[in-house]
C-alpha positions as CSV (number, residue, x, y, z in Angstrom):
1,X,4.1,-2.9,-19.3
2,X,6.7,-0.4,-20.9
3,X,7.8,2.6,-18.9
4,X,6.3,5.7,-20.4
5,X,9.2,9.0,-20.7
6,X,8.3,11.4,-18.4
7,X,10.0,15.0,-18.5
8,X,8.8,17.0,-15.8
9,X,9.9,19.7,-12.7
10,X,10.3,15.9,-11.4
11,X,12.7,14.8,-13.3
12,X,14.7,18.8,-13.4
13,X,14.8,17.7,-10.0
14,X,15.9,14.6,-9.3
15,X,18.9,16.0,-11.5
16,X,19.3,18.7,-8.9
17,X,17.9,21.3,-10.5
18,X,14.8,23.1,-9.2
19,X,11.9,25.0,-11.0
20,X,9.7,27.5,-9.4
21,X,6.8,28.9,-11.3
22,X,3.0,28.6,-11.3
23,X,2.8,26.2,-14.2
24,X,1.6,22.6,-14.6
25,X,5.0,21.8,-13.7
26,X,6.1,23.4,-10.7
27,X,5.3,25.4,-8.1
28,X,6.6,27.5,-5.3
29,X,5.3,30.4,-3.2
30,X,1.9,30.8,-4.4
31,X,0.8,27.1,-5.1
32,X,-2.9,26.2,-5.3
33,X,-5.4,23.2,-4.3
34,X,-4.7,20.0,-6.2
35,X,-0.9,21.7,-7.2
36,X,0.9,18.6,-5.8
37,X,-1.3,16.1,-8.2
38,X,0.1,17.8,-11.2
39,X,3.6,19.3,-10.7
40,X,6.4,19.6,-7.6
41,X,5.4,22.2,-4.8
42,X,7.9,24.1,-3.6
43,X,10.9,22.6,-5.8
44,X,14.3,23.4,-4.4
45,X,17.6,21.9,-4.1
46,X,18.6,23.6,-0.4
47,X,20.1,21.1,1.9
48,X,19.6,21.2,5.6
49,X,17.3,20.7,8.3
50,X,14.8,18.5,10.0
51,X,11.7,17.1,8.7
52,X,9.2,15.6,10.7
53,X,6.4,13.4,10.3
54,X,3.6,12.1,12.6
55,X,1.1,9.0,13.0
56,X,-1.5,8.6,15.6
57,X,-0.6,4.9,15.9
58,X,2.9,2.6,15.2
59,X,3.6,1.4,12.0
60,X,3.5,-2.9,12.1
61,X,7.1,-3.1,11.4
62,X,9.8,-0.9,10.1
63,X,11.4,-3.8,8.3
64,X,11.4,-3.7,4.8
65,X,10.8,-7.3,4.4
66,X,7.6,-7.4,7.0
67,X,5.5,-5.1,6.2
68,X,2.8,-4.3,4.1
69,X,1.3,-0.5,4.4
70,X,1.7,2.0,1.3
71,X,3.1,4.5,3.5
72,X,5.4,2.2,5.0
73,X,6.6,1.2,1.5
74,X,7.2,5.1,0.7
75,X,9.1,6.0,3.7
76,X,11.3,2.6,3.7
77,X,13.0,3.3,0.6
78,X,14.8,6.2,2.8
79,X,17.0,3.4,4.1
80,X,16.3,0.6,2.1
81,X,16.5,0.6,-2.1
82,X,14.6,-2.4,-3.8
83,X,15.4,-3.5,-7.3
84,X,13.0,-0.9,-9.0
85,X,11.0,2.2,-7.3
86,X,8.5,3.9,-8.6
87,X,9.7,8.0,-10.0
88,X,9.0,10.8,-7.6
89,X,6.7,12.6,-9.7
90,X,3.0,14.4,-9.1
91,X,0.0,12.0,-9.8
92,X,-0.3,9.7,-12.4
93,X,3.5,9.8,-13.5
94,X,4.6,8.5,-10.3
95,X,3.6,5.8,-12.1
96,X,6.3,5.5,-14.2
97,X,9.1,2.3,-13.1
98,X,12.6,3.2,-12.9
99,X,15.7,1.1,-11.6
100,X,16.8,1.9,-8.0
101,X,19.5,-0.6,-6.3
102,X,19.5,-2.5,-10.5
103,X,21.1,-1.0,-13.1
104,X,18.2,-1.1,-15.4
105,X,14.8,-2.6,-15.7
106,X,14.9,-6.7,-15.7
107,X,16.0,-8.6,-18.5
108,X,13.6,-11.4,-19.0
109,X,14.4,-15.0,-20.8
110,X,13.0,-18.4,-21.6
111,X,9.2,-16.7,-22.4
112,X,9.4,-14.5,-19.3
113,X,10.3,-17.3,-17.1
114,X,13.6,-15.8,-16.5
115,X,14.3,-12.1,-14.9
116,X,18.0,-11.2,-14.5
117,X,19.0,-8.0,-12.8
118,X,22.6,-6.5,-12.3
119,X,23.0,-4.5,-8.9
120,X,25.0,-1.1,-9.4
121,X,28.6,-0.9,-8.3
122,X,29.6,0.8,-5.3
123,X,26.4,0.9,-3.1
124,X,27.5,0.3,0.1
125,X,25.2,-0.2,3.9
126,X,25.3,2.3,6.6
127,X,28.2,0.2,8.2
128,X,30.0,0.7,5.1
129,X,30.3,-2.9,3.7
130,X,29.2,-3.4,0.6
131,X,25.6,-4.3,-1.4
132,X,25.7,-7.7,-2.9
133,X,23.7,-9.4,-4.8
134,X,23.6,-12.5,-2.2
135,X,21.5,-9.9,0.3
136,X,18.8,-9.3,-2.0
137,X,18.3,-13.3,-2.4
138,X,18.5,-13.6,1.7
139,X,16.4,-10.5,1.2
140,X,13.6,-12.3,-1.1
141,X,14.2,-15.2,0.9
142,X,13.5,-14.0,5.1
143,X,10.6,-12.1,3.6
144,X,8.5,-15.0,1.7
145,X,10.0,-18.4,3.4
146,X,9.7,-18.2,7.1
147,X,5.9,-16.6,7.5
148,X,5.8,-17.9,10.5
149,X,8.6,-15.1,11.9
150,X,8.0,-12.7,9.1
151,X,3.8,-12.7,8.3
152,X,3.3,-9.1,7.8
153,X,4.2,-8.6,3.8
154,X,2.8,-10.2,0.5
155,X,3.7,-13.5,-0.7
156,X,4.1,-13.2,-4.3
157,X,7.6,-14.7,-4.6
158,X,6.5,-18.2,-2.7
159,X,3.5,-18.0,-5.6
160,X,5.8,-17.7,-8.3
161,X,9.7,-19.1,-7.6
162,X,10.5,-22.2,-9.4
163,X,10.6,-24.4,-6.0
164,X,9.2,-22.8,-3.3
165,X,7.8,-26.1,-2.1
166,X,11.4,-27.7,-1.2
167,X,12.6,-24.6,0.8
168,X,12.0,-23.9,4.5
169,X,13.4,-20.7,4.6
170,X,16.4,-19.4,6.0
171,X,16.0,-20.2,9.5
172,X,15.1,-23.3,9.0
173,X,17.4,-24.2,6.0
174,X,20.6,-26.0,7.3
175,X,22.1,-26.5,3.7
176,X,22.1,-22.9,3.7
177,X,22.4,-22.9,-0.2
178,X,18.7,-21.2,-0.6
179,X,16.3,-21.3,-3.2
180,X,17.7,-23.1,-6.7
181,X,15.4,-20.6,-8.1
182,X,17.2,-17.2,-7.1
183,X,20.7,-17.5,-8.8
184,X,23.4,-15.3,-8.0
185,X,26.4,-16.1,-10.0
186,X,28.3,-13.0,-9.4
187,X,28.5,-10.3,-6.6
188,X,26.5,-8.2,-9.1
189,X,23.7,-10.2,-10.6
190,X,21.1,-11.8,-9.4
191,X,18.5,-14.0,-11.5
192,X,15.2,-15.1,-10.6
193,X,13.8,-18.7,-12.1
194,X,9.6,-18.5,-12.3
195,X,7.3,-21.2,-12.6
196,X,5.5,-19.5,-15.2
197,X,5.7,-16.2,-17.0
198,X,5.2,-13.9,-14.8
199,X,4.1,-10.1,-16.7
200,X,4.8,-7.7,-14.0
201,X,8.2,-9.0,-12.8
202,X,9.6,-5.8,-12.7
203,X,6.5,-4.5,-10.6
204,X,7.3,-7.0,-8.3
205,X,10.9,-6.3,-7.3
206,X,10.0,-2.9,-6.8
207,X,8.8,-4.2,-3.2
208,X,10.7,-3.7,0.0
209,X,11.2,-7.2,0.1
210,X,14.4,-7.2,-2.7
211,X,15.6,-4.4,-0.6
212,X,19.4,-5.9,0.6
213,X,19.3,-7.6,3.9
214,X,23.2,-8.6,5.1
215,X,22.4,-12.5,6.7
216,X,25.1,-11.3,9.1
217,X,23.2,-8.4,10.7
218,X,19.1,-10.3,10.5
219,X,17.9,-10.4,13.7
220,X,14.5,-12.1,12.5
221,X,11.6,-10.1,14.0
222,X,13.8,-8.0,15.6
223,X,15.7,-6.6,12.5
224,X,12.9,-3.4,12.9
225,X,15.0,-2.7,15.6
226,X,18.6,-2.5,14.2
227,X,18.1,-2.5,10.2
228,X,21.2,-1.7,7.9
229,X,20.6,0.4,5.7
230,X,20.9,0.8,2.0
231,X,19.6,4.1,1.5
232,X,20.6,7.8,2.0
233,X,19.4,7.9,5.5
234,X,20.1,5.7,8.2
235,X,18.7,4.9,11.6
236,X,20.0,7.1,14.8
237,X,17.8,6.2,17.4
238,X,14.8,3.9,17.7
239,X,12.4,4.4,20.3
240,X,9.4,1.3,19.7
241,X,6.0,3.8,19.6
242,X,7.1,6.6,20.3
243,X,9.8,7.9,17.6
244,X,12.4,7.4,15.2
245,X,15.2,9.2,14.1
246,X,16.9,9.0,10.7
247,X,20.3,10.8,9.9
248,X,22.3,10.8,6.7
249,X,24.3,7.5,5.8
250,X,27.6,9.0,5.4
251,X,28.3,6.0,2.9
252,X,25.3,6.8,0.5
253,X,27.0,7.9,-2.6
254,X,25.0,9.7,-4.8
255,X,27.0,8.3,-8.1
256,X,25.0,5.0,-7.2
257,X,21.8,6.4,-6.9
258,X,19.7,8.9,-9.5
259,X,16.9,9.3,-7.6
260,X,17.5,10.0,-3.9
261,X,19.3,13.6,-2.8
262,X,20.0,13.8,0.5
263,X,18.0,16.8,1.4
264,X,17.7,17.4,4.9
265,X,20.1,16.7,7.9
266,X,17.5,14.6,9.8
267,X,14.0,12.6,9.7
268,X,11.5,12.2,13.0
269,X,9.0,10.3,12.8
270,X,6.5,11.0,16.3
271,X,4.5,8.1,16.7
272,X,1.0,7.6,18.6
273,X,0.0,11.1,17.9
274,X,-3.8,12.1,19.0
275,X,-4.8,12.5,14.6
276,X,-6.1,16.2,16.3
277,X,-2.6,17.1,17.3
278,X,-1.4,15.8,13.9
279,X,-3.6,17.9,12.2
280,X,-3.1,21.0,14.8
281,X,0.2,20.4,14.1
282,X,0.2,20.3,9.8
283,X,-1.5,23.5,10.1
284,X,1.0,25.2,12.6
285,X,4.2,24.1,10.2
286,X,5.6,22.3,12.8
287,X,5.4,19.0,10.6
288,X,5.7,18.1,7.1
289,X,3.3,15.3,6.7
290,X,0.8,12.9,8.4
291,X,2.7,9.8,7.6
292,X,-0.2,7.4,6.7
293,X,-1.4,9.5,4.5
294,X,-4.9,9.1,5.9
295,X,-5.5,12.6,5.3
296,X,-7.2,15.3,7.9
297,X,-9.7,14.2,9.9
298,X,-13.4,15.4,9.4
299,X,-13.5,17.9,11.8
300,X,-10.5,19.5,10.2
301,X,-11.3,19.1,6.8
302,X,-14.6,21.1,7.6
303,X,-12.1,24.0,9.2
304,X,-10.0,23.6,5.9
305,X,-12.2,24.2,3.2
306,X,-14.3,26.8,4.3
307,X,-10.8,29.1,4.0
308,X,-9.6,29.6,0.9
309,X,-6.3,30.1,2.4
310,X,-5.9,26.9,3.8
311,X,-8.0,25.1,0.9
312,X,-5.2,26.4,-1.7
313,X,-2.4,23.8,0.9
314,X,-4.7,20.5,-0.3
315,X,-4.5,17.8,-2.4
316,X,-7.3,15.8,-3.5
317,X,-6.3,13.1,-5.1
318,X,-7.3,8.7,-6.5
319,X,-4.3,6.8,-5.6
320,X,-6.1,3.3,-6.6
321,X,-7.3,2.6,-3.4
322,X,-10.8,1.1,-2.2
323,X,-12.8,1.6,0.9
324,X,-14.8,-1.6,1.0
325,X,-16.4,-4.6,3.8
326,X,-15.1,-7.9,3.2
327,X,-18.0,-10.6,4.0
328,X,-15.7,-13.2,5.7
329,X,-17.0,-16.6,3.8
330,X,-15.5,-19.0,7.0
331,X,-17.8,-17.4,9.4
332,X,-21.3,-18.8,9.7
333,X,-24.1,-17.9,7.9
334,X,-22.2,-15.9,5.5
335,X,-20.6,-19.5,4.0
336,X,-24.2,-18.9,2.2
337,X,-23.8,-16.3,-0.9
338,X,-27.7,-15.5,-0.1
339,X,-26.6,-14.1,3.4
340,X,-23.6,-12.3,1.5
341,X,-25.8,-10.9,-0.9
342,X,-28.1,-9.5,2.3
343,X,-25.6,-7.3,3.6
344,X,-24.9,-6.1,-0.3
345,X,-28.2,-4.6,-0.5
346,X,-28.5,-3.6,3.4
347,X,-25.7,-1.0,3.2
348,X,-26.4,2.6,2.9
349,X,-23.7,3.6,0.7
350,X,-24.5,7.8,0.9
351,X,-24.5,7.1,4.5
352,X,-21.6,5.4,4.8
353,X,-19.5,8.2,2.2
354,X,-21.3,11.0,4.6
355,X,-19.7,9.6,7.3
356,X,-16.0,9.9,6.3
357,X,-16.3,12.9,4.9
358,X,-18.8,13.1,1.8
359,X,-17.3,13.0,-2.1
360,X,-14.3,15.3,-1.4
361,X,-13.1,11.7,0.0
362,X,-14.4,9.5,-3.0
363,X,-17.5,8.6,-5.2
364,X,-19.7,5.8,-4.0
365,X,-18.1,2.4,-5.4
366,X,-20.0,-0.7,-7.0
367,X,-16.7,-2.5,-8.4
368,X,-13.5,-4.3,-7.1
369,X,-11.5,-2.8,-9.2
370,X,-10.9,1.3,-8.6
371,X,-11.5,3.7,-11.7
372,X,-7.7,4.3,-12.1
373,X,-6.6,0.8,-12.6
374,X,-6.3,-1.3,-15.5
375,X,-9.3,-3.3,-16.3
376,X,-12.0,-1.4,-14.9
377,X,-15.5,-1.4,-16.1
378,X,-18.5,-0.1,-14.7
379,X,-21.3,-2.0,-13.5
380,X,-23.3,-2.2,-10.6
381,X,-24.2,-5.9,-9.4
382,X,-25.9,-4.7,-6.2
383,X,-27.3,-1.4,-7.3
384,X,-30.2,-0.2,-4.9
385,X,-32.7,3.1,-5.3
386,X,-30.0,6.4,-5.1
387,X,-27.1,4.4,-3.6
388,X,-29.3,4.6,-0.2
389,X,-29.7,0.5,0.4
390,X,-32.8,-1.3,0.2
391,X,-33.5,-3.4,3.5
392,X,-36.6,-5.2,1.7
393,X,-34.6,-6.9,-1.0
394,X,-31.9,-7.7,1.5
395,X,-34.3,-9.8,3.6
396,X,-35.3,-11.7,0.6
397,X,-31.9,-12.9,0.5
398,X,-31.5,-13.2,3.6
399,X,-35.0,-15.6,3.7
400,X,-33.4,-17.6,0.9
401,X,-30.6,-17.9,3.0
402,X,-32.7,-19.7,5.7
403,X,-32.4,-17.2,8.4
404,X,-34.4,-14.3,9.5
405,X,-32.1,-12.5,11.7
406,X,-28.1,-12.7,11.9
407,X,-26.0,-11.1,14.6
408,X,-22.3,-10.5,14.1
409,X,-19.4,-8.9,14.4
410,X,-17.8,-5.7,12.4
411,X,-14.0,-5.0,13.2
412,X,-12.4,-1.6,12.3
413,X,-9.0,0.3,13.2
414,X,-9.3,2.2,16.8
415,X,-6.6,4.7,15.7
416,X,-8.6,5.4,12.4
417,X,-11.9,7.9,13.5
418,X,-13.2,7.4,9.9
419,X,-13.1,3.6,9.5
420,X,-15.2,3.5,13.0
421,X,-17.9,6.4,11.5
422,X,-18.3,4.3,8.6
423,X,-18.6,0.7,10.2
424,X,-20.9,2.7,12.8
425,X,-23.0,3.5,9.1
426,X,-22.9,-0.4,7.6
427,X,-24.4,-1.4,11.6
428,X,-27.1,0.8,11.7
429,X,-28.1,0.3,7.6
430,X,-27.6,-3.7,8.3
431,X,-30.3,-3.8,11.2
432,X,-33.3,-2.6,9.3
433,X,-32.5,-5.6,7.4
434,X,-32.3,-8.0,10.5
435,X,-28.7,-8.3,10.6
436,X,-27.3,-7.2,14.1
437,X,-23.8,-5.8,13.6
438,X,-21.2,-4.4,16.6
439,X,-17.9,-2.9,16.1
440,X,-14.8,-4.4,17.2
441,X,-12.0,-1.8,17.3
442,X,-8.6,-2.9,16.9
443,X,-4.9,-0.7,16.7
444,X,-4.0,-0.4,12.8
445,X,-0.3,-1.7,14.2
446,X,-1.9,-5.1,14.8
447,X,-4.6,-5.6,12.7
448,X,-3.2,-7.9,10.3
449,X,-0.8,-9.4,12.4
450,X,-3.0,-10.6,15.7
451,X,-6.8,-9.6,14.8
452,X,-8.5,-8.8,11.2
453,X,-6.0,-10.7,9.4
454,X,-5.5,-14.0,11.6
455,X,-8.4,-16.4,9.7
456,X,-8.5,-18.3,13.1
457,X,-9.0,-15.3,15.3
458,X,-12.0,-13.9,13.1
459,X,-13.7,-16.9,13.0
460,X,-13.6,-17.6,16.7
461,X,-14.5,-13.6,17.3
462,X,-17.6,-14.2,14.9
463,X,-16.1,-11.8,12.7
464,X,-18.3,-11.1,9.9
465,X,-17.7,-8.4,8.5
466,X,-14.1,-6.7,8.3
467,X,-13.4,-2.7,7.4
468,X,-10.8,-2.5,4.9
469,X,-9.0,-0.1,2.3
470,X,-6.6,-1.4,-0.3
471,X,-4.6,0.0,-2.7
472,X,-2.7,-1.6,-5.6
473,X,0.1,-2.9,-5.1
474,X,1.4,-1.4,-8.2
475,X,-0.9,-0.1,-11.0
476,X,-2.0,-3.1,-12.9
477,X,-5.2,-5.0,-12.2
478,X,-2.8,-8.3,-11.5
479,X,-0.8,-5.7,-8.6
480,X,-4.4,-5.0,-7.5
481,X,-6.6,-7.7,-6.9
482,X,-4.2,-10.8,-6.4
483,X,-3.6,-10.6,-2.7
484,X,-7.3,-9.5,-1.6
485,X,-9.4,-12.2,-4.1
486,X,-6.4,-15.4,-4.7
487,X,-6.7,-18.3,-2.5
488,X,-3.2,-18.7,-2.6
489,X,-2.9,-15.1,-1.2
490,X,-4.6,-16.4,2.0
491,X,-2.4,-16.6,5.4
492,X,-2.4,-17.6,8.9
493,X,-1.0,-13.9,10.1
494,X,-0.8,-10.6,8.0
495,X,-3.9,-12.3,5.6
496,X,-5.5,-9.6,3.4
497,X,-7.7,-12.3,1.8
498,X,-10.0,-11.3,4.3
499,X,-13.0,-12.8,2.7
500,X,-11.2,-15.8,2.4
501,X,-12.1,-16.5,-0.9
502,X,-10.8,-19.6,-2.4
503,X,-12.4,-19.9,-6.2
504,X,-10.8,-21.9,-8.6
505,X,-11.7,-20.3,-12.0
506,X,-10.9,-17.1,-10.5
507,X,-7.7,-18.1,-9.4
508,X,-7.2,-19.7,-12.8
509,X,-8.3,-16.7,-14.5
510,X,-5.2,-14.2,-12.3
511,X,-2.8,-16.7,-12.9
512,X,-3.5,-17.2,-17.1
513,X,-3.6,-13.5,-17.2
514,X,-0.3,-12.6,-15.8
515,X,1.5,-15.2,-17.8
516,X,-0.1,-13.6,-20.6
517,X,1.9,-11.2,-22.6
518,X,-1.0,-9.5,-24.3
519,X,-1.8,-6.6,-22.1
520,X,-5.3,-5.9,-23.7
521,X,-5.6,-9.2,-23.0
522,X,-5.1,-9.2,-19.2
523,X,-6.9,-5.8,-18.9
524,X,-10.1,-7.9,-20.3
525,X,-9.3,-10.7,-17.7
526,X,-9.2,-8.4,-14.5
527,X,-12.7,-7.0,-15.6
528,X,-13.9,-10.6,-15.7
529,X,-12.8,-11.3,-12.0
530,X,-14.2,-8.3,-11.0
531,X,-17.5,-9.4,-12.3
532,X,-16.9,-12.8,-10.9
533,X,-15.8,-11.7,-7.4
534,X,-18.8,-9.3,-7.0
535,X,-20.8,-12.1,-7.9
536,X,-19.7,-14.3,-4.8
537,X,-20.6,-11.4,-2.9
538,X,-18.0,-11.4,-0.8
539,X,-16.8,-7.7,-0.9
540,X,-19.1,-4.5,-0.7
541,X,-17.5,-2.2,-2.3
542,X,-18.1,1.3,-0.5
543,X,-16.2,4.4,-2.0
544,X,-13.4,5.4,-4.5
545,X,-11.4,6.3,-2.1
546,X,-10.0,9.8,-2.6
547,X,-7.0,11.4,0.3
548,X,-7.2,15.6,1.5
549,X,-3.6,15.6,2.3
550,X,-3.0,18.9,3.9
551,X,0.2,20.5,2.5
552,X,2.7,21.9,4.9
553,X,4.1,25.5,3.7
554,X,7.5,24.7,4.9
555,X,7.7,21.3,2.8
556,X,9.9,21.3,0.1
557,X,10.0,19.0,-3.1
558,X,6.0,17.8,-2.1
559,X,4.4,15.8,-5.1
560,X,0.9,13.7,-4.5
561,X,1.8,10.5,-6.2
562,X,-0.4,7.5,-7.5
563,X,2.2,5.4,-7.0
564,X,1.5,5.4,-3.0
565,X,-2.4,5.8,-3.2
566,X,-2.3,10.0,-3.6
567,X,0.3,9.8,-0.7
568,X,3.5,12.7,-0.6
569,X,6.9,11.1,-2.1
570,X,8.7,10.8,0.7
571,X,12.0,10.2,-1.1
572,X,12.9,13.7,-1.5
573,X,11.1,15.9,0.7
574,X,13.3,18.8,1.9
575,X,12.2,21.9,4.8
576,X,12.2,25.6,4.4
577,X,12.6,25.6,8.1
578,X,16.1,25.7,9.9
């Protein structure tokens, strides 16, 4: 897909400049509702300062090649630059692909089996050795070859390197050549070798994972704890759950990077915030930003919009990103698509959007596939009367399934109130049906890693059903739906498969369409799966989900972008505060 020209207050200020009106392209002083969705709040260029952020739990890992959270992916490229980033800019431009640690977008060869990148001059870590190319292969490597260390981020690059099957990864690899299939002929270049054509390349070095790692400095699962860093900030102090502190990297040069600025003189991060206090504390000033990116809770949000003075600091905004159930297939009875298709029908959907906040947090969903990605069609396989469920219909299914009543188990993250209201919804819908539900509540920091996305684990719990919110990976229907419906995206630890669904046409159908270089053409495909995977039944789609960010006065710089599900850009947020 060819990156689309953006000029915008964004791109005024990533050159430094700033821009402070009350058009759609900048904003400052008097800024209304939505104002962060369509231009930058509060642009300035004043240096200084500390900004702080809060989360009610731990993130899973700091590491840039071990995790797998949006917001994690945002605030990592503060200390660690990937091939290509996504643009700070408001809504649907931060859409737009731009080179961050490569000079330019990738250079593809033999059919698009073939990406070569060159890494900029000059870009040097926090100890002040320099960036080669060598660290972004280790990089690629740690993060996709040795799952059994580091299980917490995607696995697109064992899926589509030339001979993944041969390596063991790097700490298991006593040649300690690497992959064949990531070249690096020079300090400066570094060329990737694909089994197939591969559409999205550039999408898919804009992950953490081809951020630089120096082999030198990995401490394996422990890297979180001491990471190098890349970017404009490094780490000062690292206290594990309860905060983080980033300072400047005195060897960041801004002649090797266009998009980051150096704003303020420090980052905290408070961690294992009550998500009241967070919210107490947005609305005092005395932090910038919930990091997650959750959004206020209910209670708050109620508080919020009934002033219009605290209504006019909100963003409402789609940042691809679905609130859905996964029906895990590997846990008895729902190995039968009848069963499956019981708990389709059996869930209230109105009750279920009431419960985390009403529309203001997304319109009822029926698809895979969000409205604002690629490929989407509407259709409704499972419609019942007004959205409401219809129990009677579900226990026909659930008769052709052989059973009359089912008891299982519904997992959700502790530390997010919302996800618990609306599992708390599906359970009570699902028993008029016959199908007795309870909630298993698990921290967000663990989820993937030790409960909801450990296939063994579920299955022994009797995990049936599994809350879960995706958002794309990047903004095709390919960067959406591979590692949540591919059986090849399925893993031991940090699986987000969680359906476990293992179907060889649509697996077929993901792979022909991203080796495709007819975008229509792949756009059709990823409505087909959709179609397909809603017919195995093994997802229930629930809302569209839409984030009410609350949007702290004394942020500077503040855009709402797609690019991180309707999160703030963390890049370049600045403070008016002292």
């Amino acid at each position: 897909m060819a990156a689309i020209a953006v000029v915008s207050s964004a791109s005024l200020l990533l050159a430094g400049c700033s821009k402070a009106d009350d058009g759609d392209s900048g904003t400052k002083g008097n800024a209304k509702a939505n104002a962060a969705t369509t231009g930058v709040v509060n642009a300035s260029d004043k240096k200084g300062g500390t900004v702080t952020y809060a989360m009610a739990d731990a993130p899973e890992s700091f590491d840039p090649g071990n995790t797998y959270y949006a917001f994690i992916y945002n605030f990592s490229r503060l200390y660690a630059r990937p091939l290509t980033t996504f643009k700070p800019a408001p809504g649907e431009k931060g859409n737009e692909l731009v080179p961050d640690l490569a000079e330019s977008m990738g250079v593809p060869s033999d059919g698009g089996k073939t990406w070569t990148y060159k890494i900029r001059k000059g870009v040097k870590y926090s100890d002040g050795t320099p960036v080669t190319a060598k660290d972004v292969k280790y990089a690629v490597e740690r993060s996709n070859f040795a799952r059994d260390t580091l299980s917490l981020g995607p696995n697109y690059f064992q899926q589509v390197l030339d001979d993944p099957a041969k390596y063991k990864g790097p700490y298991k690899d006593k040649s300690e050549k690497g992959l064949a299939s990531i070249q690096t002929p020079d300090d400066h270049t570094i060329v990737f070798k694909l089994n197939k054509p591969f559409a999205d390349f550039d999408y898919l070095v804009s992950a953490p994972q081809t951020a630089p790692v120096p082999k030198a400095k990995d401490k394996g699962v422990d890297y979180t704890k001491s990471i190098v860093s890349s970017g404009s900030y490094k780490f000062a102090t690292y206290e594990d759950g309860k905060q983080v502190t980033l300072v400047r990297n005195e060897h960041w040069d801004a002649k090797t990077d266009p998009l980051r600025k150096q704003y303020p003189d420090k980052i905290v991060l408070n961690l294992k915030v009550n998500q009241a206090t967070i919210d107490k504390d947005l609305l005092a000033g005395d932090i910038v930003a919930d990091l997650a990116g959750r959004g206020v809770d209910t209670q708050t949000q109620a508080q919020i919009l009934a002033k219009e003075d605290l209504k006019a600091n909100t963003d409402n905004a789609l940042g691809g990103r679905l609130v859905y159930a996964a029906i895990n297939t590997k846990v008895k009875p729902f190995d039968n698509v009848e069963c499956r298709k019981a708990v389709q029908y059996a869930i209230d959907k109105v009750s279920v959007q009431t419960s985390m906040g009403g529309p203001i947090r997304g319109d009822i969903a029926s698809t895979v596939l969000p409205t604002d990605i690629p490929g989407y069609q509407k259709f409704d396989t499972y419609a019942t009367p007004d959205n409401k469920g219809d129990a009677a219909k579900a226990k026909e299914h659930l008769k052709a399934c052989g059973q009359e009543k089912i008891s299982t188990f519904i997992s959700a993250r502790s530390d997010r109130q919302s996800e618990v209201d609306a599992a708390t919804a599906i359970v009570q819908a699902l028993k008029k049906a016959g199908i007795d539900a309870k909630i298993k509540q698990y921290p967000s920091s663990k989820y993937f890693s030790d409960y909801a996305g450990v296939p063994s684990f579920t299955k022994k719990e009797n995990i049936g059903l599994i809350m879960m919110q995706w958002g794309a990976d990047w903004p095709t229907g390919y960067g959406y739906l591979q590692q949540i419906v591919h059986g090849k995206a399925i893993g031991q630890s940090g699986n987000t498969n969680l359906s476990e669904l293992n179907d060889p046409a649509i697996n077929k159908l993901l792979d022909d369409a991203i080796a495709n270089t007819d975008e229509n053409a792949r756009n059709a495909a990823y409505a087909e799966i959709d179609k397909k995977v809603m017919d195995q039944a093994v997802i229930v789609p629930l809302s569209y989900f839409k984030v009410l960010l609350y949007r702290s006065p004394q942020g500077t710089n503040m855009v709402s972008t797609a690019a991180f599900s309707g999160q703030y850009d963390y890049l370049n947020i600045g403070t008016t505060k002292k």
